[in-house]
C-alpha positions in Angstrom: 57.6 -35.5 62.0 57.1 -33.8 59.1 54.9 -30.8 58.7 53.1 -30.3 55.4 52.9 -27.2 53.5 50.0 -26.0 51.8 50.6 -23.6 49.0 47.8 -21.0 49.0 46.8 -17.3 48.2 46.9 -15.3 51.1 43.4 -12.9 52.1 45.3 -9.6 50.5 46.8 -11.5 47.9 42.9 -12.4 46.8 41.5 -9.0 47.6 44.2 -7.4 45.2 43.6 -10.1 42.4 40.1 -9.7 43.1 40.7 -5.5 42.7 42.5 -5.7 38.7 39.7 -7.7 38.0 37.2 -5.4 39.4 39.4 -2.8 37.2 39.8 -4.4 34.1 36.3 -5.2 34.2 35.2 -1.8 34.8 37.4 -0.3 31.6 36.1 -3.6 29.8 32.4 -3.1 30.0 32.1 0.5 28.8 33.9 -0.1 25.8 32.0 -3.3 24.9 28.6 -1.4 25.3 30.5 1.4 22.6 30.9 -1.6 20.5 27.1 -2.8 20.6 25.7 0.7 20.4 28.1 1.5 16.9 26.9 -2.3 15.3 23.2 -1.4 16.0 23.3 2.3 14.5 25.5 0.4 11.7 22.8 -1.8 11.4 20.2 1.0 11.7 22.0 2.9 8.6 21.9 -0.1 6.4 18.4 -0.2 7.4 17.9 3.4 6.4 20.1 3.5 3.0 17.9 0.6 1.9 14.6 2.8 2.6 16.6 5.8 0.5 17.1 3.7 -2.3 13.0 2.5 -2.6 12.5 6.0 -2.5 14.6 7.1 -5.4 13.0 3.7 -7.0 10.0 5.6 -6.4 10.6 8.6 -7.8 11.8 7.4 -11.5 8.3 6.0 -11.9 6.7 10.0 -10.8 8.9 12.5 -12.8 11.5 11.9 -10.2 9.1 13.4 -6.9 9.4 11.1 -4.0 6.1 10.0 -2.1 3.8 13.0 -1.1 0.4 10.9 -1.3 -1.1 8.0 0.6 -2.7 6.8 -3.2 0.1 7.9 -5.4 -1.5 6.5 -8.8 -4.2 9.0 -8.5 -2.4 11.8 -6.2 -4.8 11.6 -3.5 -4.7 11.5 -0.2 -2.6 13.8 2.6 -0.1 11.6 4.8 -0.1 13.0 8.7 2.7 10.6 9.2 5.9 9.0 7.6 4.3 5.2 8.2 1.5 6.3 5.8 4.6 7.5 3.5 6.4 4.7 3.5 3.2 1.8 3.1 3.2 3.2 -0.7 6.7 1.5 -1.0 5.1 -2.1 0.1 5.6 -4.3 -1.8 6.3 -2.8 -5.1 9.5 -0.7 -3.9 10.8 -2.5 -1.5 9.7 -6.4 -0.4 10.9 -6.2 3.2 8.7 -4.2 5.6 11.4 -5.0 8.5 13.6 -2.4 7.2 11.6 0.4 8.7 11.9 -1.1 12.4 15.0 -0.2 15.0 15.5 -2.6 18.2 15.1 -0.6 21.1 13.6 2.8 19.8 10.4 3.6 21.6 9.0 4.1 18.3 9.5 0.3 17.5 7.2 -1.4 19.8 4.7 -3.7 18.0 0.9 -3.3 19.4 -0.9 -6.2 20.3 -2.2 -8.1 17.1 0.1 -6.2 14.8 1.8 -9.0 12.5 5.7 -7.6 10.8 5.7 -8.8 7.2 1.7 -8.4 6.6 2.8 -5.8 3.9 1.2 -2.8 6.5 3.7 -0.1 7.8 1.7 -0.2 11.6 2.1 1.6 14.4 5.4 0.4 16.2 6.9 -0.9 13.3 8.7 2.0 12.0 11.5 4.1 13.2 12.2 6.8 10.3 11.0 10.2 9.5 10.5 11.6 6.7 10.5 15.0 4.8 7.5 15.4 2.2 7.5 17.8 -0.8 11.3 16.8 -2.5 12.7 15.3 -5.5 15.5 13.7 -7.0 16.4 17.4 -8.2 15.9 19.2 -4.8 19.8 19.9 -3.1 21.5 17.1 -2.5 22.4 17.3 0.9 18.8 17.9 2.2 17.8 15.6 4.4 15.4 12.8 3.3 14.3 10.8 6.3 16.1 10.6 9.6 15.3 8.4 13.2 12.0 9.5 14.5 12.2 13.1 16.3 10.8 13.6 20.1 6.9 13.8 19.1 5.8 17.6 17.7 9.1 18.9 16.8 12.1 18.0 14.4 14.9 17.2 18.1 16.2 14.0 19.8 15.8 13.5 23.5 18.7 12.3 25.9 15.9 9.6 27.6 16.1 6.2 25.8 12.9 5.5 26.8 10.5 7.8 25.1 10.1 8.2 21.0 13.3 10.3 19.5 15.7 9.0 22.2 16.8 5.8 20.5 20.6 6.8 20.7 20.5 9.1 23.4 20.5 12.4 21.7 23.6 12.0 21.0 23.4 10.8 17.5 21.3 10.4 14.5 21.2 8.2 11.3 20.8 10.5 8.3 20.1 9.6 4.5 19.9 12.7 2.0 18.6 13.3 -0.8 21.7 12.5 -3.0 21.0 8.9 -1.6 23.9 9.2 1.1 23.7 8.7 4.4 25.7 8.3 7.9 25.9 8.1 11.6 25.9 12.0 12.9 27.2 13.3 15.7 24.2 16.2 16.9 24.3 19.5 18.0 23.2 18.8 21.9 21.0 21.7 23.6 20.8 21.1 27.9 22.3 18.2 30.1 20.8 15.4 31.7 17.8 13.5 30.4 16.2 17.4 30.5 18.8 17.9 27.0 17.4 18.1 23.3 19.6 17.2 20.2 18.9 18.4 16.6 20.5 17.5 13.2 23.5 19.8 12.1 22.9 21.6 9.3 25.8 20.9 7.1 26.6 25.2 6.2 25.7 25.7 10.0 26.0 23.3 12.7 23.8 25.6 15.3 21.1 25.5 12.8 18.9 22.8 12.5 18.9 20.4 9.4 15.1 19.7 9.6 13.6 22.7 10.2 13.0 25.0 6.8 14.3 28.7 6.8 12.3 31.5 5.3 15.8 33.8 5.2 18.0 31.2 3.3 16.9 28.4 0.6 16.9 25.3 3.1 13.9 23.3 2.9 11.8 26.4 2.2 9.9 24.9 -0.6 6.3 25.1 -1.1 4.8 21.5 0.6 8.1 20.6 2.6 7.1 19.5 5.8 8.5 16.8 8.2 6.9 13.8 9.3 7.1 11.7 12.2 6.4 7.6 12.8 3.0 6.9 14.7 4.0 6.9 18.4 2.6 3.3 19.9 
């Protein structure tokens, strides 16, 4: 009689395919989360270049000072945050009001009955910050706006979860007053979710790029103040 042979893997061959998987999979993942988080902050600084150029926009119709007031044609009106800054731009500066919104940022999170593309910059619908009191002629590598800081101060927070911690503290979208703007790597304060990231000032990295200094001409001018996006 003949005795018929079966060709099949035996239990440790599967458990050590099973283990490279496991492996491969394991380098894989990691790397294709890298990939998702550098094509949304790409995405995030297109976003933000396209809010610097409405502002310059701005500015070449008011002797080249970008938005202070909420009612611009009669400079009234004090802004307490950067949404009220950046409704002056709608529609006449820039058309699209979806510009101003991140996926994932605390900050982005539409209340209930708030409609994108109504031509109002509500809470939840914007991401950016934004520096009152410069011009076209101020130094060019002030910053301009900037993802929205941890609420009542000018860091990022390492906790994704809360408004300023869209990336983590680890890095910020930046666009400048020259119109230029990039992905930055932050000067990071702490560990854990406990940690606190600021802006590197671009003479010195300790310092930080938002915050004015009395003893050296950065951001020192009179009216320059930062502003933050309503918190939903």
């Amino acid at each position: 009689m003949k005795k018929n042979k079966f060709n099949a893997f035996t239990l440790i061959e599967l458990l050590v395919v099973i283990s490279i998987i496991a492996i491969l999979a394991g380098i894989a993942l990691p790397v294709f989360g890298e990939v998702q988080i550098r094509g949304a902050q790409t995405k995030a600084l297109s976003n933000a270049k396209q809010v610097g150029i409405s502002l310059r926009l701005f500015a070449a119709d008011y002797n080249g000072n970008f938005p202070i007031f909420t009612n611009p044609s009669e400079a009234t009106g004090t802004a307490n945050t950067s949404n009220e800054i950046f409704q002056t731009l709608v529609p006449d500066y820039l058309p699209d009001e979806g510009v101003f919104s991140i996926p994932g940022s605390a900050y982005c999170k539409p209340k209930a009955g708030s409609k994108m593309g109504d031509g109002k910059i509500a809470a939840g619908e914007n991401e950016w910050a934004y520096v009152v009191g410069l011009s076209d002629t101020s130094t060019s590598l002030f910053p301009l706006l900037a993802d929205g800081f941890a609420p009542g101060g000018t860091n990022y927070v390492s906790d994704e979860t809360k408004p300023g911690g869209v990336w983590k503290a680890k890095k910020a979208v930046v666009v400048r007053v020259d119109g230029s703007g990039t992905v930055e790597t932050t000067y990071k304060r702490g560990t854990g979710k406990d940690a606190k990231a600021t802006v590197k000032r671009p003479d010195d990295p300790k310092q930080d790029a938002f915050k004015p200094d009395a003893s050296y001409p950065w951001l020192s001018g009179n009216g320059v103040r930062v502003l933050n996006p309503i918190v939903p």
